[in-house]
C-alpha positions in Angstrom: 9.0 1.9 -23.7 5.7 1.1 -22.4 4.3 1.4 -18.8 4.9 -1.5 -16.2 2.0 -2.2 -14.1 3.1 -4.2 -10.6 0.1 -4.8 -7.7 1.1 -5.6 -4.1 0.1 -8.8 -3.1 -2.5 -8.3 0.5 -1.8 -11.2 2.2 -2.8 -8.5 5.8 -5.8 -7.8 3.9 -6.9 -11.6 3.1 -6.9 -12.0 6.9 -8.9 -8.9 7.1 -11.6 -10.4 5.0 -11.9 -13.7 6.5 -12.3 -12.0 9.6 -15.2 -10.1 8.5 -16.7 -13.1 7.2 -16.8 -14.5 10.4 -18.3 -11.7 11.7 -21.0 -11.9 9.1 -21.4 -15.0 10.0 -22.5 -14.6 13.8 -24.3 -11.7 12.3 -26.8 -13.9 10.3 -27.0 -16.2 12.7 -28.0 -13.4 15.3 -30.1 -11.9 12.8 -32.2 -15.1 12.6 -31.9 -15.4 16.6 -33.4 -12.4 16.5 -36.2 -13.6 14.4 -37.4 -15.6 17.2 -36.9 -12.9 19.8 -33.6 -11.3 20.3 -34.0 -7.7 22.4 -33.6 -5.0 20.7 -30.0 -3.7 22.3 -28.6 -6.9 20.7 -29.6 -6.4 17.4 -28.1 -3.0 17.5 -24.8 -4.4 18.8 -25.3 -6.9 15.7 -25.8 -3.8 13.2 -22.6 -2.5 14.0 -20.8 -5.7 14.1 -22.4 -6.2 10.7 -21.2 -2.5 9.3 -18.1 -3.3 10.8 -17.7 -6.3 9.3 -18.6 -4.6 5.7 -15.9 -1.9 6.2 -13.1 -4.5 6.6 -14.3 -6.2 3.8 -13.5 -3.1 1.8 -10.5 -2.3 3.6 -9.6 -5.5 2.8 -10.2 -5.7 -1.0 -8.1 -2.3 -2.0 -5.6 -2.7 -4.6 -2.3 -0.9 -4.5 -0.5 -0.6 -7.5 2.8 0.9 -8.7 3.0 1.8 -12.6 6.4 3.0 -13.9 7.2 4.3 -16.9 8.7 7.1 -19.2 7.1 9.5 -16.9 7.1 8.4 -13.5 6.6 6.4 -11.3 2.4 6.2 -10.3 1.8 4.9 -6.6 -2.6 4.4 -6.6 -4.1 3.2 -3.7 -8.0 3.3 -3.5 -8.7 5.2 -6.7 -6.2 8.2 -5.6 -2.9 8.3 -8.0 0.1 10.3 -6.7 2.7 10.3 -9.6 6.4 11.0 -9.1 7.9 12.4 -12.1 11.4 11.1 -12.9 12.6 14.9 -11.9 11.6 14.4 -8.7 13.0 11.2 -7.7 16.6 11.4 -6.7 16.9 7.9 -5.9 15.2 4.5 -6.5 16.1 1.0 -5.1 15.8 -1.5 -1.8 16.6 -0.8 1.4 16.5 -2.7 4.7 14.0 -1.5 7.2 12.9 -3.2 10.3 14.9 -6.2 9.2 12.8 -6.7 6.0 14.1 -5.8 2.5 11.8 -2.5 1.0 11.2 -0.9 -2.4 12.1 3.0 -1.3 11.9 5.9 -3.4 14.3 8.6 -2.1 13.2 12.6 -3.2 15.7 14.3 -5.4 16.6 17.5 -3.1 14.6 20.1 -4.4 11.4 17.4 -4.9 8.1 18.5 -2.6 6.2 15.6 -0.7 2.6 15.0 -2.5 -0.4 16.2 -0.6 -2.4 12.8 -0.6 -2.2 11.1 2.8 -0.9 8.0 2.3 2.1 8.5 0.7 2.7 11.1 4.0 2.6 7.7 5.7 5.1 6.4 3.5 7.9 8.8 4.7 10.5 7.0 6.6 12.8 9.6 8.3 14.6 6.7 9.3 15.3 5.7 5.9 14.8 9.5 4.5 12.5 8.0 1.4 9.2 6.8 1.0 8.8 3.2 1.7 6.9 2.0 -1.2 5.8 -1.7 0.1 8.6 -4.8 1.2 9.7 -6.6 -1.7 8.0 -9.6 -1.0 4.7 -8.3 -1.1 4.3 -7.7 -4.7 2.6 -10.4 -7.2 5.8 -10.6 -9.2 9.2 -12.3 -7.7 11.5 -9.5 -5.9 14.1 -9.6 -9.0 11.1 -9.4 -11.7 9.6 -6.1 -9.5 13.7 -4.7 -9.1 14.0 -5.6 -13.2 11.1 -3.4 -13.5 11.3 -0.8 -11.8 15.4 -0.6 -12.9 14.8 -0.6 -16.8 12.1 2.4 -16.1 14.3 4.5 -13.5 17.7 3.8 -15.4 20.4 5.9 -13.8 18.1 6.7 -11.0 18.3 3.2 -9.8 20.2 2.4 -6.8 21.8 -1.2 -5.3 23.0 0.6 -2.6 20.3 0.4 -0.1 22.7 3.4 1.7 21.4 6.0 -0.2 21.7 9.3 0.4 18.5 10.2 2.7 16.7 14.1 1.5 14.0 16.1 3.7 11.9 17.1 0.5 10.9 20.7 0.4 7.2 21.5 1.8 
Protein backbone atom coordinates (compact mmCIF):
# COMPACT_ATOMS: atom_id res chain seq x y z
CA UNK A 1 0.00 0.00 0.00
CA UNK A 2 1.21 3.26 -0.91
CA UNK A 3 1.72 6.42 1.23
CA UNK A 4 -1.31 8.95 1.85
CA UNK A 5 -0.37 12.49 1.70
CA UNK A 6 -3.23 14.90 3.64
CA UNK A 7 -2.24 18.93 4.11
CA UNK A 8 -4.10 21.01 6.75
CA UNK A 9 -6.07 23.50 5.28
CA UNK A 10 -4.77 27.37 7.04
CA UNK A 11 -7.69 29.14 7.00
CA UNK A 12 -5.67 31.16 10.63
CA UNK A 13 -2.87 31.57 8.35
CA UNK A 14 -4.92 33.24 5.27
CA UNK A 15 -5.88 35.85 7.80
CA UNK A 16 -2.32 36.14 8.70
CA UNK A 17 -1.35 36.99 5.24
CA UNK A 18 -3.95 39.48 4.43
CA UNK A 19 -2.97 41.13 7.41
CA UNK A 20 0.55 41.54 6.35
CA UNK A 21 -0.56 42.76 3.18
CA UNK A 22 -2.09 45.55 4.70
CA UNK A 23 0.72 46.26 6.43
CA UNK A 24 2.74 46.32 3.30
CA UNK A 25 0.49 48.41 2.13
CA UNK A 26 0.85 51.46 4.60
CA UNK A 27 4.39 50.55 4.31
CA UNK A 28 4.67 51.64 0.52
CA UNK A 29 2.59 54.20 1.00
CA UNK A 30 4.95 55.52 3.89
CA UNK A 31 7.81 54.63 2.06
CA UNK A 32 6.76 57.08 -0.71
CA UNK A 33 5.69 59.66 2.07
CA UNK A 34 8.92 59.46 2.98
CA UNK A 35 10.12 60.30 -0.38
CA UNK A 36 8.90 63.65 0.01
CA UNK A 37 10.17 64.07 3.60
CA UNK A 38 9.17 61.61 6.26
CA UNK A 39 11.72 61.91 9.49
CA UNK A 40 13.84 59.48 9.90
CA UNK A 41 12.24 57.73 13.29
CA UNK A 42 9.26 57.00 11.04
CA UNK A 43 10.83 55.29 8.54
CA UNK A 44 12.46 53.08 11.10
CA UNK A 45 9.09 52.36 12.69
CA UNK A 46 8.08 51.60 8.90
CA UNK A 47 11.11 49.07 8.49
CA UNK A 48 10.00 47.05 11.20
CA UNK A 49 6.36 47.22 10.34
CA UNK A 50 7.69 46.12 6.86
CA UNK A 51 9.87 43.03 8.39
CA UNK A 52 7.09 42.32 10.38
CA UNK A 53 4.87 42.20 7.90
CA UNK A 54 7.33 39.75 5.82
CA UNK A 55 7.59 37.34 8.80
CA UNK A 56 3.79 36.79 8.82
CA UNK A 57 3.72 36.29 5.40
CA UNK A 58 5.94 33.33 6.01
CA UNK A 59 4.27 32.30 9.06
CA UNK A 60 1.50 32.38 7.11
CA UNK A 61 2.35 30.30 4.01
CA UNK A 62 3.78 26.99 6.06
CA UNK A 63 2.34 23.86 5.03
CA UNK A 64 1.63 21.13 7.44
CA UNK A 65 1.27 17.82 6.21
CA UNK A 66 0.44 14.34 7.59
CA UNK A 67 1.77 11.33 5.37
CA UNK A 68 0.69 7.77 6.51
CA UNK A 69 1.75 4.72 5.39
CA UNK A 70 3.28 1.21 5.94
CA UNK A 71 5.71 2.86 8.12
CA UNK A 72 4.25 5.50 9.98
CA UNK A 73 2.70 8.05 10.35
CA UNK A 74 5.05 11.56 9.15
CA UNK A 75 3.74 14.89 10.82
CA UNK A 76 6.13 17.88 8.68
CA UNK A 77 5.74 21.20 9.48
CA UNK A 78 8.23 23.84 7.94
CA UNK A 79 10.66 21.41 6.39
CA UNK A 80 11.19 19.43 9.87
CA UNK A 81 9.59 15.65 9.61
CA UNK A 82 8.95 13.85 12.86
CA UNK A 83 7.78 10.21 11.93
CA UNK A 84 5.89 7.98 14.30
CA UNK A 85 6.56 4.43 13.45
CA UNK A 86 3.46 2.12 13.74
CA UNK A 87 5.46 0.57 17.02
CA UNK A 88 5.08 3.57 18.67
CA UNK A 89 1.65 4.61 18.30
CA UNK A 90 -0.66 2.89 20.67
CA UNK A 91 -3.66 4.52 19.57
CA UNK A 92 -5.04 6.48 16.53
CA UNK A 93 -8.51 8.17 16.03
CA UNK A 94 -10.76 11.59 16.96
CA UNK A 95 -11.26 12.90 20.05
CA UNK A 96 -13.25 15.85 21.38
CA UNK A 97 -11.20 18.62 22.75
CA UNK A 98 -12.36 22.07 23.60
CA UNK A 99 -15.62 21.24 22.10
CA UNK A 100 -14.21 20.65 18.57
CA UNK A 101 -13.66 17.14 17.03
CA UNK A 102 -9.52 16.32 16.72
CA UNK A 103 -7.29 13.84 14.87
CA UNK A 104 -5.09 12.53 18.17
CA UNK A 105 -2.41 10.09 18.12
CA UNK A 106 -2.12 8.45 21.55
CA UNK A 107 1.81 6.87 22.36
CA UNK A 108 1.92 3.20 22.80
CA UNK A 109 3.29 2.90 26.54
CA UNK A 110 6.80 2.35 26.14
CA UNK A 111 6.82 5.08 22.91
CA UNK A 112 9.37 8.31 23.69
CA UNK A 113 8.09 11.92 22.77
CA UNK A 114 10.17 13.19 19.53
CA UNK A 115 12.64 15.93 20.28
CA UNK A 116 11.34 18.60 17.54
CA UNK A 117 9.28 21.34 19.22
CA UNK A 118 6.30 21.34 17.75
CA UNK A 119 5.02 18.13 18.19
CA UNK A 120 5.99 19.03 22.21
CA UNK A 121 3.20 21.51 21.61
CA UNK A 122 1.10 18.90 20.39
CA UNK A 123 0.87 16.97 23.76
CA UNK A 124 -2.46 17.33 25.29
CA UNK A 125 -2.28 15.96 28.99
CA UNK A 126 -5.76 16.58 28.87
CA UNK A 127 -6.40 14.21 26.20
CA UNK A 128 -2.96 12.14 26.96
CA UNK A 129 -2.06 12.15 22.95
CA UNK A 130 -0.79 14.46 20.60
CA UNK A 131 -3.39 16.57 18.95
CA UNK A 132 -2.60 16.27 15.46
CA UNK A 133 -4.91 19.27 13.87
CA UNK A 134 -9.21 19.39 14.29
CA UNK A 135 -10.75 17.44 11.72
CA UNK A 136 -12.05 20.13 9.81
CA UNK A 137 -9.05 21.69 9.02
CA UNK A 138 -7.69 19.30 6.56
CA UNK A 139 -8.17 19.80 2.59
CA UNK A 140 -10.03 16.45 2.40
CA UNK A 141 -13.68 15.93 4.09
CA UNK A 142 -13.37 14.62 7.87
CA UNK A 143 -14.50 10.90 6.67
CA UNK A 144 -11.98 10.99 3.52
CA UNK A 145 -8.98 12.13 6.30
CA UNK A 146 -10.53 9.20 9.06
CA UNK A 147 -10.72 6.64 5.82
CA UNK A 148 -7.13 7.44 5.44
CA UNK A 149 -5.63 7.49 8.16
CA UNK A 150 -7.87 4.08 9.20
CA UNK A 151 -6.81 1.85 6.20
CA UNK A 152 -2.94 2.90 7.04
CA UNK A 153 -3.21 2.41 11.01
CA UNK A 154 -5.56 -0.81 10.83
CA UNK A 155 -5.95 -2.22 14.26
CA UNK A 156 -4.40 0.75 15.70
CA UNK A 157 -7.34 2.83 14.78
CA UNK A 158 -9.76 3.91 17.37
CA UNK A 159 -13.67 5.22 17.21
CA UNK A 160 -13.59 5.60 20.64
CA UNK A 161 -12.50 9.08 21.19
CA UNK A 162 -11.97 7.58 25.17
CA UNK A 163 -8.87 6.13 24.60
CA UNK A 164 -6.73 5.13 26.96
CA UNK A 165 -4.44 8.35 27.71
CA UNK A 166 -0.12 7.15 28.12
CA UNK A 167 2.72 9.63 29.56
CA UNK A 168 5.32 8.43 26.87
CA UNK A 169 8.73 7.67 28.36
CA UNK A 170 11.37 10.69 28.18
Amino acid sequence: MGASVVRMNLAFSRTLARIALAIEAVVAISVMAWLDGINPLSFLILLALALLAAWLVSVAVESIELRADDTGLTFVRRGTEVLFPWSDVGALGTTSFNGMLWIALWPAADATRPGQSFMRRAWSDQVGGYLLGRLNQWEREPDAVCDMLREHAGDKWTDDPTATPQEPAG
